[in-house]
C-alpha positions as CSV (number, residue, x, y, z in Angstrom):
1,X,4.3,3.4,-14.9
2,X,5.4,0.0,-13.8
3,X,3.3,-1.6,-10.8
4,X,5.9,-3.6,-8.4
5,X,3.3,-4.5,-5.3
6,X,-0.2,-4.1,-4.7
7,X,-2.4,-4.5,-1.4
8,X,-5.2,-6.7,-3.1
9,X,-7.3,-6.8,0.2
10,X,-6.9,-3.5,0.3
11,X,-9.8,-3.0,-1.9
12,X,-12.2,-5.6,0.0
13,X,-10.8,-5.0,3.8
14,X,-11.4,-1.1,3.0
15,X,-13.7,1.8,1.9
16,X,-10.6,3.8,0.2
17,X,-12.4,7.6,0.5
18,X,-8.8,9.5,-1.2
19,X,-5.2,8.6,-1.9
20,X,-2.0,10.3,-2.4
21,X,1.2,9.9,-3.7
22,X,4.2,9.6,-1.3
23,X,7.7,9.5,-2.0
24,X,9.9,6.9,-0.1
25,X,13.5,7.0,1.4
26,X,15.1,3.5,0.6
27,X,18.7,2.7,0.4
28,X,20.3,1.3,-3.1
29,X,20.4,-2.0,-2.8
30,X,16.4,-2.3,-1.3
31,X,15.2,-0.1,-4.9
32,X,16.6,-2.9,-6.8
33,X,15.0,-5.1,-4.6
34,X,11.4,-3.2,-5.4
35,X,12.4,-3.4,-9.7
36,X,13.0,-6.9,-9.1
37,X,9.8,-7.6,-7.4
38,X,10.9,-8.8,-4.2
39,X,8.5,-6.8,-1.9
40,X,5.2,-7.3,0.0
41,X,3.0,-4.4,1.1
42,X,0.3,-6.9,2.4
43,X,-0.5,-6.5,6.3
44,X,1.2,-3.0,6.2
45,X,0.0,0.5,6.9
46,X,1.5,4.1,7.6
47,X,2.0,5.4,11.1
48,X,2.6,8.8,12.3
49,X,5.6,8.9,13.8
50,X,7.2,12.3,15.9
51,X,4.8,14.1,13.5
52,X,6.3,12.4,10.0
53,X,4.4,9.4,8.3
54,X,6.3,6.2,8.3
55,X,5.1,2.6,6.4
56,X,5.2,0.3,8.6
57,X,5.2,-3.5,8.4
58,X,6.0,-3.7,4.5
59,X,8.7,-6.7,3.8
60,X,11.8,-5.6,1.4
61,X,13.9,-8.9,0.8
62,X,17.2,-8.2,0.0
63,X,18.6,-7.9,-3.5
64,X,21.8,-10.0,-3.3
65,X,21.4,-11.8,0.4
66,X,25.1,-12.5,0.6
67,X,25.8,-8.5,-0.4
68,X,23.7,-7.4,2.1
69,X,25.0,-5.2,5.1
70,X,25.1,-7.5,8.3
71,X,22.4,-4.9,10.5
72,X,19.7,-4.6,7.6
73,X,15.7,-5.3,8.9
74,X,14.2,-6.4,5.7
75,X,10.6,-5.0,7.9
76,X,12.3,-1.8,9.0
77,X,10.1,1.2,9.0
78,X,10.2,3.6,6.1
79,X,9.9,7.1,6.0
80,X,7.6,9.0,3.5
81,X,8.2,11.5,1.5
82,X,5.4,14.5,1.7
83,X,5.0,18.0,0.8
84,X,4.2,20.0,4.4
85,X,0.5,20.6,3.2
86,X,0.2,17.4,2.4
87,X,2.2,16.3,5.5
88,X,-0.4,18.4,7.8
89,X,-3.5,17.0,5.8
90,X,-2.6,13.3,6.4
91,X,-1.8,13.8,10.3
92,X,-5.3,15.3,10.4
93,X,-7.0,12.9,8.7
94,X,-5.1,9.9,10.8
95,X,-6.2,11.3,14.2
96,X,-10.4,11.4,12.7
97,X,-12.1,8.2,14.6
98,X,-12.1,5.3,12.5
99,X,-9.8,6.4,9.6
100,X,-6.7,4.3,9.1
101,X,-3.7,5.0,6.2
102,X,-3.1,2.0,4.3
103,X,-0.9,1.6,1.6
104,X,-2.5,1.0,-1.8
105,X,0.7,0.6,-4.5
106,X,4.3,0.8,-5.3
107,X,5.0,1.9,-8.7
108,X,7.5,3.9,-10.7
109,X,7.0,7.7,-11.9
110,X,9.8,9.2,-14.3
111,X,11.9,7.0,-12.6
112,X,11.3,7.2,-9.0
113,X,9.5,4.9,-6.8
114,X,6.3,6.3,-5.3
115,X,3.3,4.6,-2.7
116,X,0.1,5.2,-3.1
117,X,-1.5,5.6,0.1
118,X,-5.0,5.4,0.7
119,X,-7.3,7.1,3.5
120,X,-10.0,4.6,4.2
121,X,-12.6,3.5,6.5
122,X,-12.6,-0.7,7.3
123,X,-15.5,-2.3,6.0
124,X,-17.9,-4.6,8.2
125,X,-18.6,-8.1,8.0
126,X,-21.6,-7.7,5.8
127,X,-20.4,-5.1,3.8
128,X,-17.5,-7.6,2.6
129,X,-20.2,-10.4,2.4
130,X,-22.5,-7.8,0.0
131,X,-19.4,-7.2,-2.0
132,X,-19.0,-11.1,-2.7
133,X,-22.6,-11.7,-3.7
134,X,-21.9,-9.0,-6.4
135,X,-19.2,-10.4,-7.5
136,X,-20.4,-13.2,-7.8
137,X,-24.0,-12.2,-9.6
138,X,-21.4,-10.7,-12.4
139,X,-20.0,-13.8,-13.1
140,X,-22.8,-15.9,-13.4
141,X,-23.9,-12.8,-15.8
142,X,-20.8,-13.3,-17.6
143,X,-21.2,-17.1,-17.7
144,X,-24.3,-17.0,-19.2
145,X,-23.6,-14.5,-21.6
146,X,-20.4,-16.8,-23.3
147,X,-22.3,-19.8,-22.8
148,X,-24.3,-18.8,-25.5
C-alpha cells in the first residue's frame, strides 16, 4: 500500500470521528499522474452532488502536459466510488450540523487507487492551540531525554 497524497492539516484542522474507503473514477492518463505523484488533496473535500459523493477541489496535474486532451480541468470534480449502504450512510452523516467529509489519503490497494475519506468535526481555535502545546511538551521530553 503505497501512499501518493496526504491532507496533513487534516489531522490538526479536524476531529476525524470515522473514515471509509472510496473508490475513484479517473481517466488513464490522470492515474499515472497520481503513481507519479503529481496530485494535491490539500484545500479539498467531498460534496454531495444529485445524491452521489463527488471530491471536490483536489488538483490532478497532467502526466505528459503536451499529451493532454485540449478540454481537461486539472481541478475537475471527481466522482466516488461507494457501495449503496455506504452511499446512504455518508449522505446522512453530511446533512448532521457541523459534520464535513474531508478527504484523508490516496493510496493504492491490489492495484487500484482508493481515498480515504474522513467524517469529522472542525476543531476550534483553542483546541488547535492545546494540540500545539502538546506537541510541543513531547519534544522538549524528547530533547531532554537524548541530551543525556
Amino acid at each position: 500500500m503505497a501512499d501518493y497524497a496526504t491532507n496533513s492539516k487534516a489531522h490538526f484542522d479536524y476531529e476525524i470521528l470515522e473514515t471509509i474507503e472510496a473508490g475513484l473514477v479517473l481517466e488513464g492518463h490522470e492515474v499515472k499522474s497520481i503513481k507519479t505523484g503529481k496530485v494535491s488533496i490539500k484545500g479539498s473535500y467531498v460534496k454531495i452532488l444529485n445524491g452521489e459523493p463527488y471530491l471536490v477541489g483536489a488538483v490532478i496535474s497532467p502526466y505528459q502536459p503536451a499529451n493532454t486532451p485540449n478540454d481537461y480541468d486539472p481541478q475537475r470534480s471527481r466522482k466516488l466510488l461507494l457501495s449503496k449502504k455506504e452511499m446512504s450512510a455518508l449522505i446522512g452523516t453530511s446533512q448532521a450540523h457541523g459534520l464535513t467529509l474531508i478527504p484523508l489519503k490516496i493510496y493504492d490497494k491490489k492495484g487500484r487507487l482508493k481515498l480515504l475519506v474522513g467524517i469529522a468535526r472542525g476543531k476550534k481555535k483553542y483546541d488547535k492551540r492545546e494540540a500545539i502545546k502538546k506537541k510541543d511538551v513531547t519534544r522538549a521530553r524528547q530533547r531532554g531525554i537524548e541530551e543525556y
